[in-house]
C-alpha beads as a LAMMPS data file, in Angstrom:
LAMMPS data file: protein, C-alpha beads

100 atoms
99 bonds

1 atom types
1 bond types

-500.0 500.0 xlo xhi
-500.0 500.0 ylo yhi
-500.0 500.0 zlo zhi

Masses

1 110.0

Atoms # bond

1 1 1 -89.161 -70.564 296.027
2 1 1 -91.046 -73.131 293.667
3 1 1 -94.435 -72.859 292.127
4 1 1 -95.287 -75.810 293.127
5 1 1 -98.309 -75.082 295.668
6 1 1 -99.251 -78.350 295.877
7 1 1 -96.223 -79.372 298.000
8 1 1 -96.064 -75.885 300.285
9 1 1 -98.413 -76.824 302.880
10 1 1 -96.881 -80.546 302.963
11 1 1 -93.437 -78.507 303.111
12 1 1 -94.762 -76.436 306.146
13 1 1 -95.777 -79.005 307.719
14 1 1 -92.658 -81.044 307.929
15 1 1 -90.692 -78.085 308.695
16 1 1 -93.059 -77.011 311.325
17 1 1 -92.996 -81.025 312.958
18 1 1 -88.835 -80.467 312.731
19 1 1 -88.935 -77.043 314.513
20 1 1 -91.302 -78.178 317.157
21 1 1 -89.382 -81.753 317.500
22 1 1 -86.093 -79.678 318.435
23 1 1 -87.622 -77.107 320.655
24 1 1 -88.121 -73.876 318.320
25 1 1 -91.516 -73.641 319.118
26 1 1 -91.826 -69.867 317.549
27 1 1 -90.390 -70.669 314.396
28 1 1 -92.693 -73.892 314.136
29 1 1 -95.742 -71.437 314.758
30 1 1 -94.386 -69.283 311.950
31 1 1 -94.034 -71.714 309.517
32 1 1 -97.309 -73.795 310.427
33 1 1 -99.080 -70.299 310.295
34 1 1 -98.295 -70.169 307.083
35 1 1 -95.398 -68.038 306.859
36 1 1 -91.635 -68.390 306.843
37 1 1 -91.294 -70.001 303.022
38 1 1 -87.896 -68.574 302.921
39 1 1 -86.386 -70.782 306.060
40 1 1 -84.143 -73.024 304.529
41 1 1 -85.943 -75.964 306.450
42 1 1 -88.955 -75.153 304.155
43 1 1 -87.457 -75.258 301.262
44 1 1 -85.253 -78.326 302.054
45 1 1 -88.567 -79.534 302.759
46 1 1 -90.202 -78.239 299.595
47 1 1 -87.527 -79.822 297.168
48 1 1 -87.236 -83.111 298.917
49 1 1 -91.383 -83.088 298.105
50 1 1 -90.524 -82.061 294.499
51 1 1 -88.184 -84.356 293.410
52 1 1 -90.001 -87.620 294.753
53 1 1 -92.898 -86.205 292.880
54 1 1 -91.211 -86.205 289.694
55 1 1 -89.885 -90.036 290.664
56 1 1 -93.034 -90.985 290.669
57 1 1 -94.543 -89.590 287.488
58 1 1 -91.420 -90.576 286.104
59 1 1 -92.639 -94.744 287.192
60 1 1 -96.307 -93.806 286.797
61 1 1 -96.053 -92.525 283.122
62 1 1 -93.495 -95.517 282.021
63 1 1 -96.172 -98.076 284.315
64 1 1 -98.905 -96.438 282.370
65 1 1 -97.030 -96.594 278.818
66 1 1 -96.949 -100.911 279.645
67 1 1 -100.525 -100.749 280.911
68 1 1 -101.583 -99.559 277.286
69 1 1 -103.354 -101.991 275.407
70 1 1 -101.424 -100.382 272.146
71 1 1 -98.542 -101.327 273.360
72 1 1 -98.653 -104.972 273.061
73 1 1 -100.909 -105.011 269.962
74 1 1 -99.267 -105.590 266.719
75 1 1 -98.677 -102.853 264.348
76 1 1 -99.308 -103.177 260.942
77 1 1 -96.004 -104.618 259.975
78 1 1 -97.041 -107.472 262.485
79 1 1 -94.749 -106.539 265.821
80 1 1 -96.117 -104.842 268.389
81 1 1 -93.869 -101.897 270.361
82 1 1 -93.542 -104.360 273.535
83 1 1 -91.454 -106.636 271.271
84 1 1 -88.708 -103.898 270.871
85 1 1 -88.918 -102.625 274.620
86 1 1 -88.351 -105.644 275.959
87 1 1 -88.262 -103.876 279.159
88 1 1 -85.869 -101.069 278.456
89 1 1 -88.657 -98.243 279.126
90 1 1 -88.805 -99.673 283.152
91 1 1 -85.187 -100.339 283.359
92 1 1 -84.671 -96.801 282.533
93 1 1 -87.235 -95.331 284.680
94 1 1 -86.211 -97.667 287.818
95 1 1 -82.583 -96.272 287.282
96 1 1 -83.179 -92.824 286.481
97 1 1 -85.456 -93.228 290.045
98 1 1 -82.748 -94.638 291.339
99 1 1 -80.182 -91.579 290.761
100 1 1 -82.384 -88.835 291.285

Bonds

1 1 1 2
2 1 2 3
3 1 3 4
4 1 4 5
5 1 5 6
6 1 6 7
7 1 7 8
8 1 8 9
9 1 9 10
10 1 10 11
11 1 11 12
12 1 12 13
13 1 13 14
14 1 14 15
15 1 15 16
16 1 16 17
17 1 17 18
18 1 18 19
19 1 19 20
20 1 20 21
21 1 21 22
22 1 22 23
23 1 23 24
24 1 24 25
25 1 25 26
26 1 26 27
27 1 27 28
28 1 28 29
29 1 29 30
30 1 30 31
31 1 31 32
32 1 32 33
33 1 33 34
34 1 34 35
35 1 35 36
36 1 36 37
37 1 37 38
38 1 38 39
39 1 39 40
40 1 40 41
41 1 41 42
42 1 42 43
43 1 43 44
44 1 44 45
45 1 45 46
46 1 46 47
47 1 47 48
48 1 48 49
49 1 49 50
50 1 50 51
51 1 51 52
52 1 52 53
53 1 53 54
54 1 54 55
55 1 55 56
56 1 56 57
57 1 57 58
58 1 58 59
59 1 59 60
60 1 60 61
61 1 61 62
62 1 62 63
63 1 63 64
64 1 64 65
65 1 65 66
66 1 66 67
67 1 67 68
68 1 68 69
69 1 69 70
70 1 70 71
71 1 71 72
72 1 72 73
73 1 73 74
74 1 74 75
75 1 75 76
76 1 76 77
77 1 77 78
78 1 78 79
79 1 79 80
80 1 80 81
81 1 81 82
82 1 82 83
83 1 83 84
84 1 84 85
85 1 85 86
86 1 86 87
87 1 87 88
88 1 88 89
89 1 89 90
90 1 90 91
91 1 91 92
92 1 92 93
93 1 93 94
94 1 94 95
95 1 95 96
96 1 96 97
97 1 97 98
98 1 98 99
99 1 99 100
């Protein structure tokens, strides 16, 4: 099971909604109750949660890297990092989104 805590509950919960959508009523009351981390729907759940977090930072960190006034400004051989990206740093975050 991951250490990622932060994505348990949210795991839980969509396992629990999935249990309780098909009928398993007791196993949805196990996981909501916060039990039943090993059921496979949990941790389906749990690494579905994991990897579209790691998507995201992925596009936040290269959105945040543009957003950077330093970026654009000129260095002190008079081009500024921008000038050599010319948008390879989002082409290979969108793709490497893309894939994952």
């Amino acid at each position: 099971m991951s250490n990622s805590a932060a994505f348990v509950d949210d795991a839980r919960r969509a396992a629990g909604r999935m249990f309780i959508d098909r009928g398993y009523r007791h196993e949805a009351e196990i996981v909501l109750s916060g039990h039943g981390d090993d059921f496979a729907e949990v941790r389906i759940a749990l690494a579905l949660l994991e990897a579209q977090a790691r998507r995201q930072r992925s596009l936040l960190d290269t959105l945040a890297a543009y957003a950077d006034p330093d970026f654009w400004d000129n260095l002190e051989d008079g081009t500024a990092p921008a000038a050599d990206d010319r948008g390879a740093m989002a082409r290979a975050a969108l793709k490497a989104a893309a894939t994952r």
